[in-house]
NUKOL-324887 format. One record per residue (C-alpha): residue number from 1; chain; residue in three letters; x, y, z. Coordinates in nm, 4 decimals, padded with zeros to 6 digits, m for minus. Each point is the difference from the previous one (the first is absolute). Example, Ala and Ser with C-alpha at 12.3 -4.5 7.8 and 13.67 -1.06 7.14 Angstrom:
2
PT	1	A	ALA	01.2300	m00.4500	00.7800
PT	2	A	SER	00.1370	00.3440	m00.0660
# end
This chain:
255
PT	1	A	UNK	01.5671	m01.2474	m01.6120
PT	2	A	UNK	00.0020	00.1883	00.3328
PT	3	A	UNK	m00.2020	m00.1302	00.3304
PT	4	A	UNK	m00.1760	00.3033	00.1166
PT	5	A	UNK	m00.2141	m00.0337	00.3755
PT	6	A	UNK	m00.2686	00.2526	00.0689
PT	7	A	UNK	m00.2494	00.0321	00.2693
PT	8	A	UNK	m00.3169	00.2157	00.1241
PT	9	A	UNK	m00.0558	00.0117	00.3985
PT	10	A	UNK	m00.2361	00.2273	00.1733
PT	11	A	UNK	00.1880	00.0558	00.3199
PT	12	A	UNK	m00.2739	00.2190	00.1963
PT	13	A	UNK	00.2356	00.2759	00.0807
PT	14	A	UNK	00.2444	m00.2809	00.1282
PT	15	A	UNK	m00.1625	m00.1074	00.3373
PT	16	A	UNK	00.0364	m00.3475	00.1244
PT	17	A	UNK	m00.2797	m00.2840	00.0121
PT	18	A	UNK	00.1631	m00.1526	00.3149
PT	19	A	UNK	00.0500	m00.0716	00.2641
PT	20	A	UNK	00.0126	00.3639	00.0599
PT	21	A	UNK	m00.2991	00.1193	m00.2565
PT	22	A	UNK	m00.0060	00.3416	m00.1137
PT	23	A	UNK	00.3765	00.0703	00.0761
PT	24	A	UNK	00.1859	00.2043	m00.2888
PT	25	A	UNK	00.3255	m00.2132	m00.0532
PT	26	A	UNK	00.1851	00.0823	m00.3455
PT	27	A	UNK	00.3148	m00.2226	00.1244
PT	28	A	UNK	m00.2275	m00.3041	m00.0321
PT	29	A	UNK	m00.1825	00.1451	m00.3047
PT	30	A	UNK	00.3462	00.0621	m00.1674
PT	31	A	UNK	00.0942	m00.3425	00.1388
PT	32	A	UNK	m00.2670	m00.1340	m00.2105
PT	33	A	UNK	00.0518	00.1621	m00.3445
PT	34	A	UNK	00.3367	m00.0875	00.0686
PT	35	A	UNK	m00.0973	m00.4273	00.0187
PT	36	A	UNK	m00.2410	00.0629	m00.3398
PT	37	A	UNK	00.3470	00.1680	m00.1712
PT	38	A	UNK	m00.2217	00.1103	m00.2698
PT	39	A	UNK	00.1167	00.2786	m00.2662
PT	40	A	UNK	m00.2798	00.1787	00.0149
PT	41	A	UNK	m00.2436	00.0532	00.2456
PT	42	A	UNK	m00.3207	00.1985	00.0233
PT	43	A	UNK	m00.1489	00.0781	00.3470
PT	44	A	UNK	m00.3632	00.1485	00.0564
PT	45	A	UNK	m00.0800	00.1666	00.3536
PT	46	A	UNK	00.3472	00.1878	00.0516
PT	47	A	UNK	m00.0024	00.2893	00.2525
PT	48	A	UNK	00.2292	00.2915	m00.0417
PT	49	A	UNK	00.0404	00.2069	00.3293
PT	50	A	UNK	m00.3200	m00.1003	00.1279
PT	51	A	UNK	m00.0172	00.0558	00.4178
PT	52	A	UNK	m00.1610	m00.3711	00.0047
PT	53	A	UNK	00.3593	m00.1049	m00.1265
PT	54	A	UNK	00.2664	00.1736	00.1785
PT	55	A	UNK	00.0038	00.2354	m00.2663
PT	56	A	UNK	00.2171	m00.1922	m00.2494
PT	57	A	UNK	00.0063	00.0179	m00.3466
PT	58	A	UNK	m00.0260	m00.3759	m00.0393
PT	59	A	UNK	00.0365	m00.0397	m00.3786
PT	60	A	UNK	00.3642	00.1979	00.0193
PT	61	A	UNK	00.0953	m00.2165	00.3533
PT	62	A	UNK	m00.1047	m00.3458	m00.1825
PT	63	A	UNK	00.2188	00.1127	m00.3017
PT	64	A	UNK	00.2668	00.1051	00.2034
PT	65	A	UNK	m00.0296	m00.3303	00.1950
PT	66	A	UNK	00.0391	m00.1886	m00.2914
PT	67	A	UNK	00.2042	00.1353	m00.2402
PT	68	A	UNK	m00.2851	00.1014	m00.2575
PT	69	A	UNK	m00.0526	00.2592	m00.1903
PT	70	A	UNK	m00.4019	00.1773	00.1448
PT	71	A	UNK	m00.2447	00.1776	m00.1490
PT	72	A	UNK	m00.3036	00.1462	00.2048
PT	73	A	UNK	m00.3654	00.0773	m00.1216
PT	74	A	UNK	m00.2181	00.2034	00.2372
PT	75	A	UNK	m00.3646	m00.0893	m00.0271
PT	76	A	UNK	m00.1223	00.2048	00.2900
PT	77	A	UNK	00.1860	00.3050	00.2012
PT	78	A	UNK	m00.0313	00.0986	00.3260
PT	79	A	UNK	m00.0811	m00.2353	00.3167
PT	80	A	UNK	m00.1016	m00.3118	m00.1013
PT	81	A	UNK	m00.2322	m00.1069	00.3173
PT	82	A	UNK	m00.1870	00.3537	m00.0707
PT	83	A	UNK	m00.2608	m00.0322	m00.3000
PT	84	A	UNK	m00.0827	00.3627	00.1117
PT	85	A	UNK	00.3478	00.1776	m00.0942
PT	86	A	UNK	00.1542	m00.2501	m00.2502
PT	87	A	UNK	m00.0350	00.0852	m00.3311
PT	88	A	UNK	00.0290	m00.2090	m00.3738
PT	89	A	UNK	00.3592	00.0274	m00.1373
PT	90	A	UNK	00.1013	00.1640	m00.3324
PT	91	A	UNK	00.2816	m00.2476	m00.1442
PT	92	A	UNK	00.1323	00.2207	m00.2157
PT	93	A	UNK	00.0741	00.2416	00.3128
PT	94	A	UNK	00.1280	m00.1409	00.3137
PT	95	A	UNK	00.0599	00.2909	00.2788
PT	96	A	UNK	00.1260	m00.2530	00.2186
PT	97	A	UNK	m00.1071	m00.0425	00.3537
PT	98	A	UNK	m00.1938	m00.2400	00.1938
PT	99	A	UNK	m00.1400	m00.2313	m00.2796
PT	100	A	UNK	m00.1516	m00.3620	m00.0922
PT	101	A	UNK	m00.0018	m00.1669	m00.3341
PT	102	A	UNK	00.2252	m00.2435	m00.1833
PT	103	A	UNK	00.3166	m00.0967	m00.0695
PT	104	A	UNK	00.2435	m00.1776	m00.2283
PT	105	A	UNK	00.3697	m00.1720	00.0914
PT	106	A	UNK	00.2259	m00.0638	m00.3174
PT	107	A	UNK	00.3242	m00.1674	m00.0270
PT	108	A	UNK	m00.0275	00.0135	m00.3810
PT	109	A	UNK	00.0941	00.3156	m00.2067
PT	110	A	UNK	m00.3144	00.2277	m00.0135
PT	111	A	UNK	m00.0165	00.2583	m00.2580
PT	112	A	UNK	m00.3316	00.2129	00.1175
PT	113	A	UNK	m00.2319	m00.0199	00.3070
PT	114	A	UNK	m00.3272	00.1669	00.0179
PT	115	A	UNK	m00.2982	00.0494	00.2075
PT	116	A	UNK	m00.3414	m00.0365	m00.1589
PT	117	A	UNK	m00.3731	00.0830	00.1371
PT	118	A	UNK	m00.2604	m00.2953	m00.0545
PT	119	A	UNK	m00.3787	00.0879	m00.0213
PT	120	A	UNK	m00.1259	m00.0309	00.3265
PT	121	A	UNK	m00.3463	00.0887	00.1066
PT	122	A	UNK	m00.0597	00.2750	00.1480
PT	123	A	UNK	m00.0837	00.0269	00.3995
PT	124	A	UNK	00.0619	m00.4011	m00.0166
PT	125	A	UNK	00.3130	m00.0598	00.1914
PT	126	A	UNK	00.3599	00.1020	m00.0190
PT	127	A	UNK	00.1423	00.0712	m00.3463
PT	128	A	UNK	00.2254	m00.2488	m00.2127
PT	129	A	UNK	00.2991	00.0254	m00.2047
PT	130	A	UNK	00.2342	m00.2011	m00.1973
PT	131	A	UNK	00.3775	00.0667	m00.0951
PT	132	A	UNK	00.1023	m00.1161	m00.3316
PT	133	A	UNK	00.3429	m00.0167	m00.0963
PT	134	A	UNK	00.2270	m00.1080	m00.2828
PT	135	A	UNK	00.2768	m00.2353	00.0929
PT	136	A	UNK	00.2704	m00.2359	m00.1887
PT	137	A	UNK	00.0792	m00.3460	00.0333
PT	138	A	UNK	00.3265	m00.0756	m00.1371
PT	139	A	UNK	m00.0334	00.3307	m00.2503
PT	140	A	UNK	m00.3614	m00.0625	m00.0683
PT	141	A	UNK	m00.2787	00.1764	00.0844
PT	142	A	UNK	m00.2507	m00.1037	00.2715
PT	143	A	UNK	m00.3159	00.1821	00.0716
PT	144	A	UNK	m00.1696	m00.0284	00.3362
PT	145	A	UNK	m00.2452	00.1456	00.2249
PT	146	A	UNK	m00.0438	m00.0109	00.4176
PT	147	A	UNK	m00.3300	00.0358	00.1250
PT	148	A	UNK	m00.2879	m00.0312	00.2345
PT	149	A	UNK	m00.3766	00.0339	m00.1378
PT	150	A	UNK	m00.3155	00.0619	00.2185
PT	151	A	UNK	m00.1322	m00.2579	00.2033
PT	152	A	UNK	m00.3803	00.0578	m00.1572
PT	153	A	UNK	00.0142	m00.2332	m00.3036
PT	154	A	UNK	m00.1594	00.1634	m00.2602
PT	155	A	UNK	00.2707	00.3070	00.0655
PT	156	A	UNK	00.2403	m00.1711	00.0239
PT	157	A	UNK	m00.1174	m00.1747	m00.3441
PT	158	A	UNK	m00.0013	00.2928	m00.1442
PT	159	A	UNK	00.3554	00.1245	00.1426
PT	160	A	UNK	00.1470	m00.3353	m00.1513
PT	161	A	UNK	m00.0814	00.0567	m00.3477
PT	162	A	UNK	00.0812	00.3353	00.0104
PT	163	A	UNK	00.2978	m00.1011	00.1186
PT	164	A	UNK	00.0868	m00.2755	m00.2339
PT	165	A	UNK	m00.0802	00.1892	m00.2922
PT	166	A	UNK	00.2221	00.3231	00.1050
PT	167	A	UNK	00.2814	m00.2510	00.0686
PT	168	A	UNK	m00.0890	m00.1236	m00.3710
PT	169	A	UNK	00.1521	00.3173	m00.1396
PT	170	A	UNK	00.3643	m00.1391	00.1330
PT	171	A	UNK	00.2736	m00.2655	m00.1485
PT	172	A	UNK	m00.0628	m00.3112	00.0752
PT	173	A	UNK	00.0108	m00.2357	00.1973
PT	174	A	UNK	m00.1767	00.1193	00.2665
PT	175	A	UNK	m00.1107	m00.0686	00.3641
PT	176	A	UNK	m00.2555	00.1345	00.2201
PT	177	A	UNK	00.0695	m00.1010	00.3552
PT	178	A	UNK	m00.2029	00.1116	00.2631
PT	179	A	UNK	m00.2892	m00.0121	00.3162
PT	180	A	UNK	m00.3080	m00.0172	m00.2796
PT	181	A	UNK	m00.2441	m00.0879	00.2783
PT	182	A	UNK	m00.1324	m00.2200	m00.2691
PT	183	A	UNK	m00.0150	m00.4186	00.0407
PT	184	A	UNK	00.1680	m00.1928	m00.3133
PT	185	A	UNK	m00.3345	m00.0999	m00.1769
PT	186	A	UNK	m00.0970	00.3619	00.0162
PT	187	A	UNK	00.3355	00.1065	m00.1343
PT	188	A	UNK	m00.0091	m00.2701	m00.2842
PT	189	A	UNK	m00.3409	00.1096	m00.1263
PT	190	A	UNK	m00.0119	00.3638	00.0224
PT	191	A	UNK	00.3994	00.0399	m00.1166
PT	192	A	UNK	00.0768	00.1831	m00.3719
PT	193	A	UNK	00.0792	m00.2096	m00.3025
PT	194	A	UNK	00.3201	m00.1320	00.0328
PT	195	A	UNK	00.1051	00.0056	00.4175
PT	196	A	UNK	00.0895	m00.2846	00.1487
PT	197	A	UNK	m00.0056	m00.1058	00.4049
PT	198	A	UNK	00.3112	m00.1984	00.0547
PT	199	A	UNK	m00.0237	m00.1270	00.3506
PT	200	A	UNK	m00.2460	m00.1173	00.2136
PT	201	A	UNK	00.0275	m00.0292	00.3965
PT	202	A	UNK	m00.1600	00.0877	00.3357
PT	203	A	UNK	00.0659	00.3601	00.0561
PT	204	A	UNK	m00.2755	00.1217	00.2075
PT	205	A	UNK	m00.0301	00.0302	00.3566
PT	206	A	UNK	00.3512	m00.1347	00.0732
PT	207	A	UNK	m00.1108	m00.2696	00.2495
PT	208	A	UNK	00.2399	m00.2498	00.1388
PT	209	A	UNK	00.0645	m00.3192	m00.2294
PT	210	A	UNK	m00.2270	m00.2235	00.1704
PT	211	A	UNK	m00.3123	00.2416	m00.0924
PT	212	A	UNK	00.1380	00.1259	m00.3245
PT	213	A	UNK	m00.2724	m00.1609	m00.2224
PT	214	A	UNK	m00.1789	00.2717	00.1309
PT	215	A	UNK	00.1326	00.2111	m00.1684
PT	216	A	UNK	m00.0868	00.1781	m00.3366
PT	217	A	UNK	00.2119	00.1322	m00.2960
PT	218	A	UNK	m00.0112	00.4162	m00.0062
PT	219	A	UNK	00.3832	00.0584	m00.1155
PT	220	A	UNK	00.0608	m00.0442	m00.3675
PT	221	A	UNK	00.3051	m00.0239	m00.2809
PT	222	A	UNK	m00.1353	00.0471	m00.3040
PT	223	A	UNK	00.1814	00.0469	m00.3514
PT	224	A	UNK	m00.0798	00.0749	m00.3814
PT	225	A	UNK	00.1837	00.0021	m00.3031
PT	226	A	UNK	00.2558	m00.2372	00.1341
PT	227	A	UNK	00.0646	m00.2824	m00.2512
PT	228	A	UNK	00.2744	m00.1683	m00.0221
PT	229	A	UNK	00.2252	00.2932	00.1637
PT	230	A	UNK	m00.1832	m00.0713	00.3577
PT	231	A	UNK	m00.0827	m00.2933	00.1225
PT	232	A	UNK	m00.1702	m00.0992	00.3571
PT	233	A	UNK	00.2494	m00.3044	00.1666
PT	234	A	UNK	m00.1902	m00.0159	00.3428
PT	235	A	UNK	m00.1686	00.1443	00.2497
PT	236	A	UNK	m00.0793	00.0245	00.4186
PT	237	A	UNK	m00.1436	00.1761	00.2708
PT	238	A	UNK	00.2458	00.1204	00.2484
PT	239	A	UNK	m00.1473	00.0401	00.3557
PT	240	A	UNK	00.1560	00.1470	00.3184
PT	241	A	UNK	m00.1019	00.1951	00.2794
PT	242	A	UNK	m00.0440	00.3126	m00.1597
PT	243	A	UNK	m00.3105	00.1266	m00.1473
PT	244	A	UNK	m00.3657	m00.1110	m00.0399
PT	245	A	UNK	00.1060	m00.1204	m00.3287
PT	246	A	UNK	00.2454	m00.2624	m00.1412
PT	247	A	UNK	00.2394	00.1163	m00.2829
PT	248	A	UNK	m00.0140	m00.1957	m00.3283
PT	249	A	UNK	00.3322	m00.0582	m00.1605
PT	250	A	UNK	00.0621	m00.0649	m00.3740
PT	251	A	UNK	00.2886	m00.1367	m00.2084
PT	252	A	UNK	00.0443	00.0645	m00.3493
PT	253	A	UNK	00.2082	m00.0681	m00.2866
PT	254	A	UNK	00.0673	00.3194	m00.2258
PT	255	A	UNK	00.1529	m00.0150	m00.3189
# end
């Protein structure tokens, strides 16, 4: 049996919380991913050469910064601040250029990586998309998808099952990690046949430990078609001062 540590964090393009809010820093963002040491990672709100951000493609720089291997899913292009002159993302086509989507870190071996549209509604806020790839644990496969759905529920509803069921189509085990913008009852009843949340935590707004009861759960792991060859050892909610959100960390035990 292998131990295997994944994790979903929304890092809001990287800015800090405090004490200097609002203040891109990917040296303590890296710093942070570096403490969780998980093997995969999926981060939602990831700017790529956005003027807000110093211009930085900040999926490659936390890669870089860490040794992992990145992949980069563009949900919107153009500048980010400007509802006016961005414009919804085609996955399948990345021009490059100033961008803002999602991303995925991988220490593991990863066979394929690749952007995919989710329903959104249309003239309802900024487009979503999820990248699903196909990686192996110890020579077996592992199917996963990073993701962020739409803050209105019943869209974001919808963009779940979608979701779940296209990620049905691949090997299992697999895990859906993302920013669902949905709370854990919500995720529990409206989830497909068969998906499972395996940890449970404080993840949203990341408030300082003496208020964190305040806090609700938005950021998800959730895997199907696991039996015996994945198996959830423990869980936790990392906090820092990076982000409005708290990453949530989960161990495994794949076999």
């Amino acid at each position: 049996m292998t131990r295997l540590r994944v994790a979903t964090w929304n890092v809001r393009t990287c800015r800090t919380r405090d004490p200097d809010p609002d203040r891109v820093d990917l040296e303590r963002t890296a710093a942070m991913l570096r403490s969780i040491d998980a093997d995969l990672v999926a981060l939602q709100e990831v700017d790529r050469r956005q003027e807000r951000s110093g211009e930085v493609d900040q999926a490659r720089a936390l890669g870089e910064l860490l040794g992992m291997d990145w992949w980069f899913c563009p949900a919107l292009l153009g500048p980010a601040t400007d509802p006016a002159r961005w414009r919804a993302a085609d996955p399948g086509r990345d021009p490059g250029g100033p961008a803002y989507g999602v991303a995925l870190l991988s220490r593991l071996p990863v066979d394929s990586v690749a952007g995919e549209a989710l329903p959104n509604p249309e003239g309802r806020g900024e487009p979503r998309v999820a990248l699903i790839a196909r990686a192996r644990v110890d020579g077996r496969p592992l199917s996963l998808a990073a993701t962020h759905l739409h803050f209105v529920q019943r869209d974001g509803v919808r963009q779940l099952r979608w979701l779940q069921r296209r990620l049905e189509r691949e090997a299992a085990p697999r895990l859906l990690l993302g920013d669902l913008n949905l709370w854990l009852a919500a995720v529990r009843l409206v989830s497909r046949r068969g998906w499972t949340p395996l940890a449970r935590g404080h993840t949203f707004p990341n408030l300082p430990p003496d208020r964190a009861a305040s806090s609700v759960q938005i950021d998800h792991v959730l895997a199907s078609g696991g039996g015996r060859r994945l198996r959830p050892l423990a869980s936790r909610v990392a906090a820092g001062p990076i982000s409005d959100h708290r990453a949530l960390v989960v161990d495994l035990e794949a076999g």
